[in-house]
Each structure stands twice: as structure tokens, then as C-alpha cells.
C-alpha positions in Angstrom: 88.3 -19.6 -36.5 85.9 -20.5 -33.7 83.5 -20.6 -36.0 84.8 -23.5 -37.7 83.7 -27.6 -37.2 85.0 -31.3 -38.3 82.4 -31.9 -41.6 81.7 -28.5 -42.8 81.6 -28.0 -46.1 83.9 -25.6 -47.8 80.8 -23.0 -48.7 79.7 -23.0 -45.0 83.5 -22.4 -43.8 83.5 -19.4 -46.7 80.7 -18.1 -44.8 82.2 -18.5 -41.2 85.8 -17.0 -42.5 86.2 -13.3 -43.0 88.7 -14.1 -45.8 88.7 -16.4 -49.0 91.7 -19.0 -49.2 94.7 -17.5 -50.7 95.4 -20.9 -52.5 93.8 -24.4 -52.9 96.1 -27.9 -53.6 95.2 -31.3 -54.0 97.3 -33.9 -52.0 96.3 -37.5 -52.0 97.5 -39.6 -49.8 97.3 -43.4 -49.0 94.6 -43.2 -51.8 92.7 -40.5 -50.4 92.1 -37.4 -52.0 92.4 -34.1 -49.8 92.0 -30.5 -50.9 94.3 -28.2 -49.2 92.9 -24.2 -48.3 95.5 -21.6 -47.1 94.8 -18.4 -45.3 97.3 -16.2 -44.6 96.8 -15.7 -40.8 98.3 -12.6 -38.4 100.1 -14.4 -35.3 101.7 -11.1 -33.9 102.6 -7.7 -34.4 105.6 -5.5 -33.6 105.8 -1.9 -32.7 109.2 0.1 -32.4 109.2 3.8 -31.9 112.5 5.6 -32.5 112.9 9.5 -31.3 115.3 11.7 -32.7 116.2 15.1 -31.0 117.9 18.3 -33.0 119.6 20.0 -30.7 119.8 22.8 -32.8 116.0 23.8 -33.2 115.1 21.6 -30.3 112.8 19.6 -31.9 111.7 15.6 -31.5 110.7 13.4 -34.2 109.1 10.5 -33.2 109.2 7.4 -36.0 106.6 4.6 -35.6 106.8 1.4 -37.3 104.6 -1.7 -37.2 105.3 -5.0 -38.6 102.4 -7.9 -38.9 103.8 -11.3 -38.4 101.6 -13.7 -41.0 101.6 -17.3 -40.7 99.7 -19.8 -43.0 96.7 -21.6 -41.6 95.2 -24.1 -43.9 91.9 -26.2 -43.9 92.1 -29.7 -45.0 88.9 -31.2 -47.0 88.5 -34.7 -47.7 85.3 -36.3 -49.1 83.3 -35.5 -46.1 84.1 -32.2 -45.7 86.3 -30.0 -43.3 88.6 -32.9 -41.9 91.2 -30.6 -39.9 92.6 -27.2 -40.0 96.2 -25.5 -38.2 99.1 -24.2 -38.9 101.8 -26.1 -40.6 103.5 -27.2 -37.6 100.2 -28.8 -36.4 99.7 -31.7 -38.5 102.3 -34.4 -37.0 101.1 -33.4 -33.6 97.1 -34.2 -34.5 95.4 -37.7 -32.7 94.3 -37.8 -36.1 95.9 -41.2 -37.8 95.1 -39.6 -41.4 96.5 -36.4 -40.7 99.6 -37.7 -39.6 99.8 -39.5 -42.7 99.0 -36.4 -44.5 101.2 -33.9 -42.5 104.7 -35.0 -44.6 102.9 -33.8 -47.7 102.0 -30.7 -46.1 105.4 -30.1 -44.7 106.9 -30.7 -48.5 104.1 -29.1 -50.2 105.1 -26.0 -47.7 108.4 -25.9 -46.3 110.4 -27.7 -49.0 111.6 -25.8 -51.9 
């Protein structure tokens, strides 16, 4: 994600990503077309480790389980290229006027059933 900068183009930001977007949308908004990339992104991981011991042969068994917490980061494109990219939560909170406007229809598009 460091890799990526305001104006790229979506075939330089498929060459700076490790992974292709999951999905692509369309949103316009105030008369301005946007298109919407998602990437499913790991925010954090979780490892439990449960130990059983039998008594009766005196043996431990040791369980491990991980669990990868995914989030979805998207990458918004208007007509100049890569206007702004976060998580969903990010939007409202941008200084960007036009991403404000845009982050209701990426809450609904989303979040909303």
C-alpha cells in the first residue's frame, strides 16, 4: 500500500498491489462517475493454543488455531485516476470534499443490506 499515489492509473496500481481487486463498482455521485476496487486486506490475526493432558497415558496434545481478521480496502478512480483509497470507515473522515460526498455511497454500497 505504500506503493500507491493520488493519479495513478489503475494498471500502475495493478502493478504496485500484490493482489488483483476482488470486485469493481461504479458509483456516481453529484454527476461524477467513480469506479470502486476492493481488496480484501489482513488487519490482524489470532492465535489460541489449547493443551489437553491424559492422565492415563500421560500424554499432552497441544491444539493450535489461527484466525486472519480481513477487512476490505478499496481504491476509488475517478476520471484522473487513483482519487483515494481506505478502508470503509475512512471515507467521511477524508479532507477530501468529493470523497465525503462519495463516502454515503460507499457506506450503502458496503454496509447496507
Amino acid at each position: 500500500l505504500h506503493a500507491l499515489r493520488k493519479g495513478m492509473s489503475r494498471a500502475e496500481v495493478g502493478e504496485a498491489l500484490p493482489k488483483e481487486a476482488t470486485m469493481t463498482r461504479s458509483v456516481t455521485v453529484k454527476g461524477i462517475p467513480y469506479t470502486v476496487d476492493d481488496f480484501p486486506l489482513q488487519t490482524a490475526q489470532a492465535k489460541s493454543e489449547m493443551r489437553t493432558y491424559n492422565a492415563y497415558t500421560g500424554s499432552t496434545t497441544i491444539m493450535t488455531n489461527t484466525t486472519d481478521y480481513r477487512n476490505v480496502f478499496l481504491l476509488v478512480y475517478d476520471g484522473l485516476g487513483l482519487r483515494y483509497w481506505g478502508m470503509i470507515a475512512d471515507f467521511d473522515k477524508s479532507e477530501d470534499p468529493a470523497m465525503q460526498d462519495v463516502a454515503p455511497f460507499i457506506y450503502n454500497l458496503y454496509v447496507t443490506p
